[in-house]
N, C-alpha and C positions, 0 to 999 in steps of 0.2 A: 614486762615493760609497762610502765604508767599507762593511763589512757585518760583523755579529757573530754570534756565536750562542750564544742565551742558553741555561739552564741549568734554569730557570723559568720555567714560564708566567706572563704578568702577569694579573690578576683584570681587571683594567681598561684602557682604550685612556690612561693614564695609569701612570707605573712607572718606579720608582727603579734608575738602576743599579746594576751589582753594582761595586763598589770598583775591580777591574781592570782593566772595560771602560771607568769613568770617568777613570781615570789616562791613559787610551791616546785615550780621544778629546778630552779636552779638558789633558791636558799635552801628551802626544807631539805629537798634531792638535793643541793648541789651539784648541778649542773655544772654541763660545761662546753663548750666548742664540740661538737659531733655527740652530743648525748640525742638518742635516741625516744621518743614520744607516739602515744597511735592520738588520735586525735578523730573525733567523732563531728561532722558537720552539721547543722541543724535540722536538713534533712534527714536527719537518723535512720539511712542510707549508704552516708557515703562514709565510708572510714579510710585517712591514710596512717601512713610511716612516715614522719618527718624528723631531720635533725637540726640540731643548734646550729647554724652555720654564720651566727655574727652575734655579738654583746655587746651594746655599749651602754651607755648611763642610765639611758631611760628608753633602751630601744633590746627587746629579744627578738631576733628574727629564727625563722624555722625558712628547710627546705624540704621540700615533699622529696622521698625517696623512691614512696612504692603508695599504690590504692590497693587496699585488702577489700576482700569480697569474703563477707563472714557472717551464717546468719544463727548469732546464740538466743535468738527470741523465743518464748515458747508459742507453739502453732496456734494459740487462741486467744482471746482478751483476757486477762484475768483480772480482775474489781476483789478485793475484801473492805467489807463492810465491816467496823470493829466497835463494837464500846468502849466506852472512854474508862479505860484503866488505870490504875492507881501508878508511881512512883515514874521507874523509868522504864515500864514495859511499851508504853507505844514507841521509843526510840527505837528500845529491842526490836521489835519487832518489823519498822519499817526499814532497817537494816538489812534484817535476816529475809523479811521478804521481797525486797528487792534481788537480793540473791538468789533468790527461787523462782526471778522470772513476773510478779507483779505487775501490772500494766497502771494500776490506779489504786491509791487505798483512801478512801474513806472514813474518817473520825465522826460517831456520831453521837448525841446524849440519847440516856435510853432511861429508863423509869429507874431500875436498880443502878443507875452509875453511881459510883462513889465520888468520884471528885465531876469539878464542873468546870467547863474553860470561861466561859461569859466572855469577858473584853478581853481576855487573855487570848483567845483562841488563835487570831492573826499572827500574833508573836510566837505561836507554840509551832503552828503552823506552817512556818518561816525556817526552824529549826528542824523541822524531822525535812524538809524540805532539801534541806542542806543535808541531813544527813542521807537521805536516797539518791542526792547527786555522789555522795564520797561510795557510797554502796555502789552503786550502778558504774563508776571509774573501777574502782577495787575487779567487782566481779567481769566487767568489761562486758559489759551490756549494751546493744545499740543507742539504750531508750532512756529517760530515767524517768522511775514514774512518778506522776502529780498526786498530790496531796491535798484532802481537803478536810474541810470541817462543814457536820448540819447541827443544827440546836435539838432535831428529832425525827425520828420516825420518818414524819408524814411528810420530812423534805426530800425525801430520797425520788429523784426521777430517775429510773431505769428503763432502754429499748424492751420491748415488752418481748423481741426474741430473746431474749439472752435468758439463758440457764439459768435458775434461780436457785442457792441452795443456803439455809440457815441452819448452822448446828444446834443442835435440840437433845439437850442432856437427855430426856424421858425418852427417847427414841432408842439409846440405848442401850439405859435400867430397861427398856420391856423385848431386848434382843435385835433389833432391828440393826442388820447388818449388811443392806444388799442398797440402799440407795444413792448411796454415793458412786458406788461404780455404774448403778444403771443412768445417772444421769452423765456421768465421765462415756458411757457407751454411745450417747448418743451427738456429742462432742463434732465438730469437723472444722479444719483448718478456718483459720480467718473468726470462728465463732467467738460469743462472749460468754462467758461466766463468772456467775458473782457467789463469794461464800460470805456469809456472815456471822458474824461471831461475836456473842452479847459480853456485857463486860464480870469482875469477876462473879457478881451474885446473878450471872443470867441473863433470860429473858423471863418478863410475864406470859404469861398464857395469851393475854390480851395484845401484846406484842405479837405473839407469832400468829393470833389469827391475824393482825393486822394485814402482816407480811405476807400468809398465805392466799388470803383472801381480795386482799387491795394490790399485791404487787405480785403474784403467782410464785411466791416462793416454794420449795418443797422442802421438808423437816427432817432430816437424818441423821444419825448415828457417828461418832467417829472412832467407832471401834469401842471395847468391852471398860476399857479404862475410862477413869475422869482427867479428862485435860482441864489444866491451865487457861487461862485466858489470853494469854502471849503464846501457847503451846497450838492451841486449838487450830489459829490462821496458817501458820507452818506447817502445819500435820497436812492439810489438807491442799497447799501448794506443791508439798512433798509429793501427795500420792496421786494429784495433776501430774505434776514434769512424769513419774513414774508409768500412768497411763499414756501418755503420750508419746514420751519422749523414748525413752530405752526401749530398746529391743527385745523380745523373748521368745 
């Protein structure tokens, strides 16, 4: 079943779509009289079941069927912090990470970035924006997460509780293979954590004391392999939902 998320709360278990979300359900879907919808309220909280139950020229009405009580969130804040990467891997990526549960991601320039957004950035912005709203309906997520852009480093404001962790190729190459889970161990509902992930040539050295130093981050390992830079932020969302979420 589709799922949307409105913008407005409705007054009544009755309510007119907004014009966009009526192009897409009843042209793209081809809608019709009792086609079915879940629909996410702004308090992204409250989800129902409603169906088409009137069309006219410039009017979709819906009728609430049912209120679902669902909670597919993951138990913690999650933030990835990414360098700005070449082609179309940030699309990839805020796609894919939205489907793993993201709460916030971050675009930011770093010493080794390859490309640069400058006046571009609000327009790019805008767009992977859009595409975490199509992620976040697809996977049926209560939330969809926001999206932003820093020009560097030193603009990053992080709560100074929240988890702090930057993937760190040398951490790897020298075997380091226990911090990621001891920082996931220390984890508890409601908390935050941020991972960050340089773009594809890295970070400087001088970056990561930055990081370490000025924002408490801690430097780990993602396992024996070299990730990717689209691969990196996934890998380490994956083995979140993994700690927390599935049973063993």
């Amino acid at each position: 079943m589709q799922r949307y998320f409105l913008t407005e709360t409705p007054e009544t278990d009755e309510f007119d779509l907004p014009a966009d979300i009526a192009h897409h359900l009843m042209t793209v879907l081809r809608g019709k009289v009792g086609t079915m919808a879940e629909f996410v309220y702004p308090d992204r909280e409250t989800m129902v079941v409603a169906k088409v139950s009137e069309i006219g020229d410039d009017v979709t009405r819906m009728t609430v069927v049912e209120r679902v009580e669902a909670n597919v969130e993951l138990p913690v804040q999650a933030t990835l912090i990414l360098g700005l990467a070449k082609g179309d891997k940030p699309e990839l990526v805020v796609q894919k990470a939205t489907e793993l549960g993201v709460h916030h991601i971050i675009f930011v320039e770093t010493d080794w970035s390859v490309v640069h957004w400058g006046m571009k950035a609000d327009k790019k912005i805008a767009r992977l924006a859009k595409i975490a709203q199509g992620a976040a309906e697809q996977s049926h997520r209560l939330t969809v997460p926001d999206v932003q852009y820093l020009p560097n480093l030193q603009a990053l404001t992080l709560p100074e509780a929240m988890i702090k962790i930057v993937a760190w190729e040398e951490s790897a190459k020298q075997g380091e293979a226990a911090m990621l889970a001891q920082q996931f161990a220390q984890l508890r509902s409601g908390d935050e954590v941020a991972f960050l992930v340089g773009p594809e040539g890295g970070l400087k050295e001088a970056e990561l004391e930055l990081l370490t130093e000025k924002f408490g981050f801690v430097a780990a390992g993602l396992g024996p392999r070299i990730l990717r830079a689209e691969t990196a932020p996934l890998y380490a969302l994956s083995a979140l939902s993994f700690a927390l979420e599935l049973e063993r």
